[in-house]
C-alpha positions in Angstrom: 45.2 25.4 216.8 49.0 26.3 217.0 49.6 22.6 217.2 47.7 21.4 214.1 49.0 24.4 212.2 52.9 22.9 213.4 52.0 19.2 212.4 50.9 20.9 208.8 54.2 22.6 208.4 56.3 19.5 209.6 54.5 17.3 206.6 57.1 19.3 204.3 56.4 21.3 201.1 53.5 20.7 198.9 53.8 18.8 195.7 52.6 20.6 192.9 50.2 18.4 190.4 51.9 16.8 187.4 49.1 17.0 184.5 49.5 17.8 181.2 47.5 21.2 181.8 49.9 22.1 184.2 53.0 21.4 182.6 52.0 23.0 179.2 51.2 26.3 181.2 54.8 26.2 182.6 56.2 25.7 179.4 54.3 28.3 178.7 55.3 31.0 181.0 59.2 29.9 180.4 58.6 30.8 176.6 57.0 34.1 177.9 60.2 34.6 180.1 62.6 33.2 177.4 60.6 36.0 175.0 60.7 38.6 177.4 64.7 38.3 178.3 65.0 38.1 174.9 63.3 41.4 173.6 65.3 43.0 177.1 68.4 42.0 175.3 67.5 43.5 172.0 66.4 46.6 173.2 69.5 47.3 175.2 71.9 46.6 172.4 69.6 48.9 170.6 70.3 51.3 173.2 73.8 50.8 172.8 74.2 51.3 169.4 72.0 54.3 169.6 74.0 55.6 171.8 77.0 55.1 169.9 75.9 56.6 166.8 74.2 59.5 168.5 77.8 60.1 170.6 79.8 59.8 167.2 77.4 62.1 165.7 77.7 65.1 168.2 81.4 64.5 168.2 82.0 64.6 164.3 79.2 68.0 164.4 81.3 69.5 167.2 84.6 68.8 164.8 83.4 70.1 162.1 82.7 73.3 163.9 86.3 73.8 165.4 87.3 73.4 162.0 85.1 76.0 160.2 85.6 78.4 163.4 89.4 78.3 162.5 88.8 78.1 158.4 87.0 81.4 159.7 89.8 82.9 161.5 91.9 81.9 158.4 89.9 83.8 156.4 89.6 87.5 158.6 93.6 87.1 158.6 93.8 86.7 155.0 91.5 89.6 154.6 93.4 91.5 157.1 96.3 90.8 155.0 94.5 91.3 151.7 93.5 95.1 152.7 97.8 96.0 153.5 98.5 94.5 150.4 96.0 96.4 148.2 97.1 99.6 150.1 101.1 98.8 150.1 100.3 98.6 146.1 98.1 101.4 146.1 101.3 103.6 147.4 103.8 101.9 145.2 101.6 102.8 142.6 101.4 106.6 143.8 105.4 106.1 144.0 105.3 104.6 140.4 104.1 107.5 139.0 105.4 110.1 140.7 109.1 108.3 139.4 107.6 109.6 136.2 108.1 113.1 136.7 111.8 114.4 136.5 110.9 117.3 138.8 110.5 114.6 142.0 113.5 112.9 140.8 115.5 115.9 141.3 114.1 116.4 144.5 114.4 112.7 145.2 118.3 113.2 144.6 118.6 116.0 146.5 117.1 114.8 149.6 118.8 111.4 150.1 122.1 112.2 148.5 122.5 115.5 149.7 122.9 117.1 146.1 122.3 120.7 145.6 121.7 123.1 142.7 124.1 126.0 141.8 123.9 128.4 144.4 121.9 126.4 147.1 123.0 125.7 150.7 122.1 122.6 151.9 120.8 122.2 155.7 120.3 118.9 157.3 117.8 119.4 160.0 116.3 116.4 162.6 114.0 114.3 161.9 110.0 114.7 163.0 110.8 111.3 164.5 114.0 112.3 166.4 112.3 115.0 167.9 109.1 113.1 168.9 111.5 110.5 170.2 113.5 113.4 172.7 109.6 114.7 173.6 108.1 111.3 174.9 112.0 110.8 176.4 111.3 113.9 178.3 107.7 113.6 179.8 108.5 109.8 180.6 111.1 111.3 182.9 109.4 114.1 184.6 
C-alpha cells in the first residue's frame, strides 16, 4: 500500500477541471474577496475618522473646561476685589461725612499737627502698634 500511495504522489499535483462552471464560480469567489477587502477597507477608514473626530471632540470639551475653570477663578478674584472696594468706599464715605463736621476737623488738626487749644498741654504718647510691636518682640525672645 505504501508503495502505490508513493507512485500517486510522484504523478505531481492534480489539475483542476477547466469548465465554464468552474471558472464562473472562481470568478465568483474573487468578487466575493475583492467585496470583502473592500468593505474591510471602508470600515477601517471609518474607524479612523471616528476616531479622529471622537479624539478632537474630547480634546476641544476638555479645553473648553480649563477655560471656564479659569473664567471661574477670574470671576471669585474680581468678587474678592469687588467686596474691598465697596468697603474701602463705604469708609471713605464714613470719612466723607464726618469731614463735614467742624468739631472732627478740629480734632483732626490737633492730632496730626500737634495743635492745641488755649490752655491745653499736648502729650504724645506710643502708638497701640509700637507697643504691640515691643510685646510680640518680647515673647519671641523668651
Amino acid at each position: 500500500m505504501e508503495q502505490q500511495s508513493r507512485q500517486a504522489n510522484s504523478h505531481g499535483p492534480v489539475t483542476p477541471i477547466q469548465t465554464e462552471y468552474v471558472r464562473a464560480r472562481e470568478r465568483k469567489e474573487q468578487i466575493k474577496k475583492a467585496r470583502k477587502i473592500r468593505l474591510y477597507r471602508r470600515l477601517a477608514v471609518f474607524a479612523v475618522l471616528a476616531v479622529l473626530i471622537f479624539g478632537w471632540m474630547t480634546w476641544s470639551l476638555v479645553e473648553k473646561n480649563q477655560a471656564i475653570a479659569a473664567k471661574q477663578e477670574e470671576k471669585k478674584a474680581a468678587i474678592a476685589e469687588l467686596e474691598k472696594l465697596q468697603e474701602e468706599g463705604a469708609a471713605l464715605e464714613l470719612e466723607l461725612e464726618k469731614l463735614d463736621d467742624p468739631e472732627y476737623i478740629a480734632k483732626l488738626a490737633r492730632k496730626e499737627y500737634l495743635l492745641s487749644e488755649e490752655g491745653e498741654i499736648i502729650f504724645t504718647l506710643p502708638d497701640d502698634e509700637k507697643k504691640d510691636k515691643e510685646k510680640k518682640d518680647g515673647d519671641s525672645e523668651k
